[in-house]
N, C-alpha and C positions, 0 to 999 in steps of 0.2 A: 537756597532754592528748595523748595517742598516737594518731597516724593509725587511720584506721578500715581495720580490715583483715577480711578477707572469711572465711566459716568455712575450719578448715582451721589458722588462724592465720597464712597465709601473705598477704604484702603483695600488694594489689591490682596487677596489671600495672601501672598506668597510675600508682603512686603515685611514681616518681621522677621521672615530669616532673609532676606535680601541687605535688612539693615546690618543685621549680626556678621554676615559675610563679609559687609565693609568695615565696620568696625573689627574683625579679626583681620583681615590683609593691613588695617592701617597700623596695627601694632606687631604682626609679624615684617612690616616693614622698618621697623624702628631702629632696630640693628644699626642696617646698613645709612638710614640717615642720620645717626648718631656718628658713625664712623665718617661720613662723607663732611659733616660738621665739623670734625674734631681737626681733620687734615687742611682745609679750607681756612681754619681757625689760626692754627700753627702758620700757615705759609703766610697769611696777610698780618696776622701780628710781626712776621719776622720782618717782612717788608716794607712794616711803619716804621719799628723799631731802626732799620736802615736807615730812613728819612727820619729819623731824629723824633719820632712820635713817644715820649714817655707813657702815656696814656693808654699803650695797646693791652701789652699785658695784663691788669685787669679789666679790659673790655675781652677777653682772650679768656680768661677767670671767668667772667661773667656767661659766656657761651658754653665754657666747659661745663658749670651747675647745671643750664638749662638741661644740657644733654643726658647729663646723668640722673637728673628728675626721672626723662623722658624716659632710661631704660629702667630706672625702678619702678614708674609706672607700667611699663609692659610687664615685667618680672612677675609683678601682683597678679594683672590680670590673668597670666599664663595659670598661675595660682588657683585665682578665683573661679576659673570656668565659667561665665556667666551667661545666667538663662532667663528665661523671660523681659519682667517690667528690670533689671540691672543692667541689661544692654543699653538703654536709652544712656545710663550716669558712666557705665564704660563709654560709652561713644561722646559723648560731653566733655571727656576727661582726656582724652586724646587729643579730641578739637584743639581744648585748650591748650595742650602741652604744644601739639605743632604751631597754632599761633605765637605762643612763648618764644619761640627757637626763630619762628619770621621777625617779631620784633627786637630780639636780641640783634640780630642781624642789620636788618634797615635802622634801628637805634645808633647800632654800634657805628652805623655809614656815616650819620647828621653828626653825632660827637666827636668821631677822628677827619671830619670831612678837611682834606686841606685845601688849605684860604688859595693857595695860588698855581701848585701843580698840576698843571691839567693832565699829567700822564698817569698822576694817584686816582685822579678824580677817575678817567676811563677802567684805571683796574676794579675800583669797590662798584661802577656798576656793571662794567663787565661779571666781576664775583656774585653781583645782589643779581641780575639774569639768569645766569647761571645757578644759582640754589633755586630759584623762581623754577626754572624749565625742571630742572631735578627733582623737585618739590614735585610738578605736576605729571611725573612719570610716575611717581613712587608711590603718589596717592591717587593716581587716575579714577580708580571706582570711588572714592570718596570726596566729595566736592566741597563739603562744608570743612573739612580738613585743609583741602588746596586751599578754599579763598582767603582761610584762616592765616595761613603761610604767605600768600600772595600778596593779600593785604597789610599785613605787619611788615614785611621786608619790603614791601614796594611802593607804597605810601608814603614813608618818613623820605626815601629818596625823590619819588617826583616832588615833593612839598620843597627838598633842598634848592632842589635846578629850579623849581618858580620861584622860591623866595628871591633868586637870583637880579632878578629884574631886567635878565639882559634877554634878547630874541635866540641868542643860542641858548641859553637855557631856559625858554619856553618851551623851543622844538625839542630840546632833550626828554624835556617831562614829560613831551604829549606824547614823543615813540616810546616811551617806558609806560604809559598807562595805553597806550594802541597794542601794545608788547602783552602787557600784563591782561588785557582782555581778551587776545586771541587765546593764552593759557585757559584762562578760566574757559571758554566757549569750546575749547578743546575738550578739557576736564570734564564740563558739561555733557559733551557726546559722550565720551568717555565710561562716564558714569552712568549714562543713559543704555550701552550696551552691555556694562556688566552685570545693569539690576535686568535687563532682559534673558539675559545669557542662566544669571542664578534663577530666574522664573521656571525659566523653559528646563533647566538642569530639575529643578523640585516638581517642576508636573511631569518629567518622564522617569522621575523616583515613584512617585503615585500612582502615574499610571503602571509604575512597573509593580510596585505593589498590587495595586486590584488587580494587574493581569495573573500575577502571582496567587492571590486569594482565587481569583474564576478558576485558574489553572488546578489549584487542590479542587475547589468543589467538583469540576467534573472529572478528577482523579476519584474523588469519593463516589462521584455515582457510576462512573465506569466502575469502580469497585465492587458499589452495588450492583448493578446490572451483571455483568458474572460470577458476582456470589450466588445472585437470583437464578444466571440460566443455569450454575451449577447445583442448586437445589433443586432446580425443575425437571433437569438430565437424574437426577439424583431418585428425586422422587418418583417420575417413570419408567424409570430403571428398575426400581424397588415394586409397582404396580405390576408392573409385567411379569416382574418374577414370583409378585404374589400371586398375581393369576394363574401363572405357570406352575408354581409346587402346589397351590388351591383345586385346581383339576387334578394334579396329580394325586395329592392327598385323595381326594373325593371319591376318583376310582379305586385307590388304592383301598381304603374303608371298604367298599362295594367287595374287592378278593378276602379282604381280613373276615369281610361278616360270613361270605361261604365259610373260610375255612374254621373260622374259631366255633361257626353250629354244625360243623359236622365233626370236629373235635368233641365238642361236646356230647354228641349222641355216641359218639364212640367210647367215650370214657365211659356215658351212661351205661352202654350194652357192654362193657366190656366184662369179659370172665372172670369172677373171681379167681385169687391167684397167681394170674398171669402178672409177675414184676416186673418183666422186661418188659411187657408192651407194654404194661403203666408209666415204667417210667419214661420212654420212647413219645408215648402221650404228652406226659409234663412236659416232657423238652417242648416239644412240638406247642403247645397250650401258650407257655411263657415265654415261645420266641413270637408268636404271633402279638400275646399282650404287649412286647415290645416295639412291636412293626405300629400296635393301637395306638401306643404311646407319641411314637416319633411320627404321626400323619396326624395329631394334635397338635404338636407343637408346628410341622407343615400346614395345618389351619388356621395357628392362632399367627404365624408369620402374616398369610397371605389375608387376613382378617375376616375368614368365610369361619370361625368357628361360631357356636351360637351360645352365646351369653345370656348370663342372667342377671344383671346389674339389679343392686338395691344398694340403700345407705350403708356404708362399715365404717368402720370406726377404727383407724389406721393403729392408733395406740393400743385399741383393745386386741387388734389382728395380731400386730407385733408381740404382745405381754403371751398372747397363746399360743403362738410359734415359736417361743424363747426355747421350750426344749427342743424341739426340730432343730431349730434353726447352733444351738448348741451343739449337737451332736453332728451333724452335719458340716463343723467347724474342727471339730477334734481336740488337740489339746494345744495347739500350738498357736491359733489366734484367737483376741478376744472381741466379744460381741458388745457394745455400748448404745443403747437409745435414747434418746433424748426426744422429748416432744413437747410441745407448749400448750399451757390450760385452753383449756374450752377448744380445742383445736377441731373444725366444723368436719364432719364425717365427708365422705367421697362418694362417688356412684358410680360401683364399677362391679363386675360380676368377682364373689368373695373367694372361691376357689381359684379362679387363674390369678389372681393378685395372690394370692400364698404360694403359688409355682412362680411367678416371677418373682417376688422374693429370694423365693430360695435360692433361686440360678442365679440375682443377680451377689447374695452376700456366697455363694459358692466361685464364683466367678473372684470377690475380690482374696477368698481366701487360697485360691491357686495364685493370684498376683503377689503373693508374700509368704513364699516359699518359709522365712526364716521365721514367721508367724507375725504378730503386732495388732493393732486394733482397727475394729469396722464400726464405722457408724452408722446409725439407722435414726433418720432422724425426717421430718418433717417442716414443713412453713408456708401458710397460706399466700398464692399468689393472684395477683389480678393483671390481665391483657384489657389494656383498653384499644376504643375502638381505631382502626388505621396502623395496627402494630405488626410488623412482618415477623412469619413466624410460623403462617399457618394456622392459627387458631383463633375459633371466635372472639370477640370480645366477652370477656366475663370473671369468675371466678373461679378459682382452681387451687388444688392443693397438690405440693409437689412432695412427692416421697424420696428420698434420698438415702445414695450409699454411699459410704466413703471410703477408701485404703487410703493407705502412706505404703504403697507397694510399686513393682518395676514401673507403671504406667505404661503408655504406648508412645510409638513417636506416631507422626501423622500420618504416614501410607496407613500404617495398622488403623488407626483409629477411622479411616477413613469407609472403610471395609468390615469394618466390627458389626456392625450390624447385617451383613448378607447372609444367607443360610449358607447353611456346612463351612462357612469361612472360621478356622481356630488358628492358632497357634502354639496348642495344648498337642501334647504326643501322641502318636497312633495309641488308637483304644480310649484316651482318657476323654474324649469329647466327642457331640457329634457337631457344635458350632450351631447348633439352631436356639441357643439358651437364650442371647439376647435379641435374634431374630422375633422370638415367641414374645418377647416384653414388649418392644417395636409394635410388633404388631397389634398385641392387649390394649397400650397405649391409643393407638390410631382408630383399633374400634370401637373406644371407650368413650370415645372426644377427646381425647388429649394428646400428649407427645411425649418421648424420650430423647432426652439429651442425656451424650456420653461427651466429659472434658477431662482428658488425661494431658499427660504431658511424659517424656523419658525422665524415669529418675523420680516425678512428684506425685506419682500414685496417679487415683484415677475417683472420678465421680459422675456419679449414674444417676441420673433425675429420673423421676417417673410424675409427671403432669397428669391429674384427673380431675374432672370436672366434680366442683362441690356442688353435696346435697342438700337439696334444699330441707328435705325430714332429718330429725335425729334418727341415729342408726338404733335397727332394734337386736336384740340380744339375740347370737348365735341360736339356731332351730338345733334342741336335741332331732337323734336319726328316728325316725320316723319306724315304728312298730311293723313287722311283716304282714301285708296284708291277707286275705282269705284267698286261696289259691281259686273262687272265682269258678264260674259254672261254664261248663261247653258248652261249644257253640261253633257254627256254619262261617269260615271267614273267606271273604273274596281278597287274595293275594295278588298283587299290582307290582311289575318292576320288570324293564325293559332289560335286566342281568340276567341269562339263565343262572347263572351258579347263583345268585343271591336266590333267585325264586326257587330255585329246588331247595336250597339247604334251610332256608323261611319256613317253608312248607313244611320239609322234614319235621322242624324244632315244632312247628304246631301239630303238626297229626301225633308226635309224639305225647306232648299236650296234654292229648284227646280231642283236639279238635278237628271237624270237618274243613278240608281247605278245596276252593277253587283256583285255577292260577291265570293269570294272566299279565301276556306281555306285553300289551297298551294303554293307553287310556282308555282306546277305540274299543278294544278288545273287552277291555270290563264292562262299559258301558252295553253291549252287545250281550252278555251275560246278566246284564241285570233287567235289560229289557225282554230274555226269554222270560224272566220270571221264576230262576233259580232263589229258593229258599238266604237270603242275605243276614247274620247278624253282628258284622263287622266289616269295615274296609280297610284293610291295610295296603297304604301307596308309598310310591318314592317317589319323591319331588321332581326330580330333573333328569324328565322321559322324555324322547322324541316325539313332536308331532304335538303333544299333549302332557300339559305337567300334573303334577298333581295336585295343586290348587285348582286347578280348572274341572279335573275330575272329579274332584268331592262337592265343586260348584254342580256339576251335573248332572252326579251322581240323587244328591240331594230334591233336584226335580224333579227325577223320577221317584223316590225312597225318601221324603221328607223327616226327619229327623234320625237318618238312618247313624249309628257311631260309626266313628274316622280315627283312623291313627297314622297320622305322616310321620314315614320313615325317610331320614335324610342324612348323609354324613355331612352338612354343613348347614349353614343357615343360608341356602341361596335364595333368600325369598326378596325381591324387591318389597320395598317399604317395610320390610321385618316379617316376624312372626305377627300372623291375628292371634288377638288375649284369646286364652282360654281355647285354644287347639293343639288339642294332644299330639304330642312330638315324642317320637322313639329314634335314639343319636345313634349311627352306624359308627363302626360297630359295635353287635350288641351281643351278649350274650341267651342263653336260655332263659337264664332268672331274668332278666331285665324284660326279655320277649313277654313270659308269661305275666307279671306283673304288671306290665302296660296293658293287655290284651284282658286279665282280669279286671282294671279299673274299668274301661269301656265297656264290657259287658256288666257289670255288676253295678255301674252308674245309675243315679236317677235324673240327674243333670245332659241335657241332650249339647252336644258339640254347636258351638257358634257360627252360624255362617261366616266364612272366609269375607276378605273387602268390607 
C-alpha cells in the first residue's frame, strides 16, 4: 500500500522520517521474532518428529538460517546507521527478510503437510495463525513488512486446504484468507496511526524548535532593550551630573578670577623684602591655580569647556609627548606605540587631547604597580548608518591605551567614569581623570569606551571624528605682543567680586574703567553717552546675556570692540568666528593681552548670529 500523501500528490514533509521510524521498529523488532521462531520451530519439529516425520529437522535447519540471516541483517543495520536515500535499501532488505521467515513457514506447512491426520493438520495452521497474528503485532507500524509475512506463511496454506478438493477444505481456506485480511486491514490502521502519531511527534519538535528560536530572539531584544534603558539611565545620569559640576565649575571660575586678580595686584604692590608675605602669596597664587585646574577638568567632564578643534595628527602628538609622557611613567613601566601609514589626522582641540593622554597612560601605569608595558596605538574606524552606540554614522579614528595590569571587575568599571569616583588612595587622585576624557570625547563627536576585566588589564578607546584636512604642523608660541595703548572700558558682569577685582587688574593697567552690573545697566551707560573704547561682558547674566548685549550694544556704537568673558563655552550653536573670547579664569597678563589686541586692532569684531 503507498504512503498517504497529501493533495497535490506531493509527499507529506514528514514522510521520510516517518518511513525511517518504521524501518527502525521493524528491525529493533527482530530479536524477539527471531526468538519467537526459533521456539515455535523446535516444538513443531519435535512433534513431527513424534508422528514419524523424517523430514522436520531440516525444514527446522532451514527456519533456523532464515532467522539468523535476519539477526545479521539487523546487526549491520545497527552498525550502518542510515540516513537519507539508504533507508529506502534498509527498508527493502528487512521486507525481504520478514517475508523470508513467512515463507519458510507456510513452505515448511505444504512439505510436512500430513496426508491423513487431521489433529497435525489443525496444529500447523493453528501455528501458521498464530506467527500470522504475532507477525502483525510486531510489525504493526509497518505494513509492507506484515503482508510480506502474511503472504509467504498464509498463501502456501490456503492453496493446501483448496487443492484439497473437498468443501471442508474450501471453508478452511476462505477463514484463513477472511483471517489473513482482517490482520492486514488491522495493520493497515495500524500503520495509519503510527505514521500520524510520528507526524504530529516531528511538528511539535519544530514547532518546539521555532518556539525555541522566537524565545532567544526576544531574550536578545529584551536584552537589548535593558541594555538600551541602561545606557539611557546611564547617560542622563552622566548629563545631569554634567550640568551639575558645569554650573558648579562656572561659578566656581567667577570666585577663582576675583581671587587669582587680587592675588595678583597684591603680589604687584607687594614690598620689597617682605618673604613671609611672599611667600604666604605663592601659597595662596598655586592653591588657587589648582582650584583653575580642577574646574577644567569639572568642564571638560560636564562638556561646557571651549575648545579648539583643528586637524592633528595622533602620531605626530604621540612622537612629541614621548618625553612627557616618559617621565611621567618613571622607571618601572614601559611606553610602546605603534601606528599604521598614512593613518588620516583627527579633529579634536590639541591641548585637551595631550591631558587626556596623559591621564589616560598615567592611569594605566598606577594599574601595574609591579611595572610592564603600555600601548598607545591607533586604527581607523567606520559606524555605519542604523549602528547603536550613539554616534553618527561616519568615520572615525580610535586612540587606544592598553595595560596587562589589575584591571577592574564590573561594579568598578561601571562607575569609572563619574567624577571624584577613584579607587586610588587619599591624596593620590582626584577621579576626575577619566571623567575629563568622557567628556573631551562627547564634545568632540565621539566616545570613550573602557573594557577591563579582573586579572586582564584594561583598554581605554578614545573615538574622534576624522579630519577631513591633513593636519598642519604644531604653531611655534607666538611672540609677546606690544603692551597696547589706554583706553576707557565698559566692564559688564552680574558678580560683584569678579567686577571689582576686573576692574582693579584694569585701572592697574592704566585703564579707565566704567562698571556695570547688567546688560540693562551698560546699555543705560552707553546711551548717556559716556566716552566707550572697549566692552568687556560675561556671557551668562540674568535678564540679559552677553550676546545680546554686544547685539545691542553695537546699534547704538557700531563697530564698537567686544571681548566676551566666560568660564565656559555656554553659547548655543557655539562660538561666532572671529569674536574675541577671554577664558575665566584669567590672569593679569592674559587680561591685558586680550584688552591690548582689541584696542590696538584694525580689524572691527564680527557681528554675533
Amino acid at each position: 500500500m503507498s504512503p498517504a500523501r497529501p493533495r497535490g500528490g506531493r509527499p507529506h514533509p514528514g514522510q521520510p522520517e516517518v518511513r525511517a521510524e518504521r524501518m527502525a521498529l521493524l528491525f529493533r523488532q527482530t530479536p524477539i521474532a527471531v526468538a519467537v521462531t526459533a521456539v515455535n520451530a523446535l516444538l513443531m519439529t519435535a512433534l513431527l518428529l513424534h508422528a514419524g516425520e523424517p523430514r522436520a529437522p531440516a525444514w527446522m535447519l532451514l527456519v533456523l538460517a532464515v532467522a539468523a540471516a535476519r539477526l545479521l541483517l539487523a546487526r549491520a543495520w545497527r552498525r550502518a546507521a542510515p540516513a537519507g536515500r539508504q533507508v529506502a535499501r534498509w527498508d527493502l532488505l528487512g521486507t525481504l527478510a520478514v517475508g523470508a521467515a513467512g515463507l519458510a513457514w507456510g513452505c515448511g506447512a505444504v512439505w510436512l503437510w500430513p496426508p491423513t491426520a487431521a489433529a497435525n493438520r489443525l496444529v500447523w495452521t493453528f501455528l501458521i495463525g498464530g506467527m500470522c497474528a504475532g507477525a502483525s503485532g510486531l510489525y504493526h507500524a509497518h505494513l509492507p513488512a506484515t503482508l510480506a509475512f502474511l503472504l509467504g506463511a498464509g498463501l502456501p496454506l490456503i492453496g493446501r486446504y483448496a487443492a484439497e478438493g473437498t468443501a471442508e477444505g474450501g471453508i478452511a481456506a476462505a477463514m484463513i484468507l477472511v483471517f489473513l485480511g482482517a490482520l492486514a486491514f488491522s495493520v493497515w490502521r495500524s500503520s495509519q496511526d503510527f505514521a500520524a502519531h510520528v507526524r504530529l511527534r516531528l511538528d511539535l519538535a519544530r514547532q518546539a524548535r521555532t518556539l525555541d528560536a522566537m524565545t532567544l530572539k526576544l531574550r536578545e531584544a529584551v536584552a537589548r532593550h535593558h541594555g538600551a534603558e541602561a545606557s539611557l539611565r546611564q547617560a542622563q545620569k552622566m548629563e545631569a551630573v554634567g550640568q551639575l559640576t558645569g554650573g558648579i565649575a562656572h561659578d566656581f571660575n567667577n570666585l577663582l578670577t576675583a581671587v587669582l586678580g587680587s592675588l595678583a595686584l597684591l603680589r604687584k604692590h607687594l614690598p620689597p623684602g617682605d618673604e613671609r608675605m611672599a611667600r604666604l602669596l605663592d601659597n595662596a597664587w598655586q592653591g588657587a591655580q589648582r582650584g583653575a585646574a580642577l574646574t577644567q577638568r569639572l568642564l571638560a567632564f560636564g562638556r561646557r569647556q571651549t575648545l579648539e578643534p583643528t586637524a592633528v595628527s595622533l602620531p605626530q602628538l604621540v612622537r612629541d609627548m614621548t618625553p612627557l609622557l616618559q617621565s611621567a611613567l618613571g622607571g618601572g613601566a614601559r611606553l610602546r606605540s605603534d601606528f599604521p601609514p598614512a593613518l588620516p589626522p583627527v579633529l579634536v582641540d590639541a591641548n585637551q587631547l595631550e591631558l587626556a593622554l596623559l591621564n589616560l597612560v598615567a592611569n594605566a601605569r598606577d594599574a601595574m604597580p609591579e611595572g610592564g608595558e603600555i600601548q598607545v596605538s591607533a586604527a581607523e574606524q567606520t559606524v555605519p548608518p542604523g549602528e547603536a552606540g550613539g554616534l553618527p554614522p561616519g568615520n572615525y579614528v580610535a586612540l587606544r591605551v592598553a595595560d596587562a595590569g589589575e584591571g577592574m571587575d564590573e561594579a568598578t568599571l561601571a562607575r569609572a567614569i563619574e567624577p571624584f569616583f577613584t579607587t586610588k588612595g587619599l591624596g593620590k587622585g582626584t577621579g576626575l581623570g577619566l571623567s575629563m576624557v568622557h567628556g573631551l570625547a562627547a564634545q568632540s563627536g565621539g566616545r570613550f569606551l573602557l573594557r577591563s576585566a579582573r586579572g586582564e588589564g584594561t583598554v581605554a578607546e578614545l573615538w574622534l571624528p576624522r579630519a577631513e584636512a591633513s593636519a598642519p604642523p604644531l604653531p611655534d608660541e607666538p611672540p609677546p605682543g606690544p603692551a597696547g595703548r589706554s583706553g576707557h572700558v565698559l566692564l559688564v558682569d552680574d558678580d560683584p567680586l569678579v567686577l571689582r577685582s576686573t576692574a582693579a587688574m584694569l585701572e592697574d593697567l592704566g585703564h579707565a574703567v566704567t562698571e556695570a552690573g547688567s546688560g540693562e545697566a551698560a546699555l543705560a551707560q552707553l546711551a548717556a553717552g559716556i566716552p566707550v573704547d572697549l566692552l568687556i561682558t560675561d556671557q551668562a547674566m540674568p535678564g540679559m546675556t552677553g550676546l545680546q548685549l554686544i547685539e545691542a550694544a553695537r546699534r547704538q556704537r557700531p563697530g564698537l570692540p567686544v571681548l566676551l568673558a566666560t568660564g565656559y563655552a555656554e553659547l548655543e550653536g557655539g562660538m561666532p568666528p572671529g569674536l574675541a573670547r577671554l577664558g575665566k579664569p584669567f590672569a593679569q597678563e592674559r587680561l591685558a593681552a586680550a584688552v591690548a589686541e582689541r584696542l590696538g586692532g584694525d580689524r572691527p569684531d564680527p557681528m554675533p548670529g
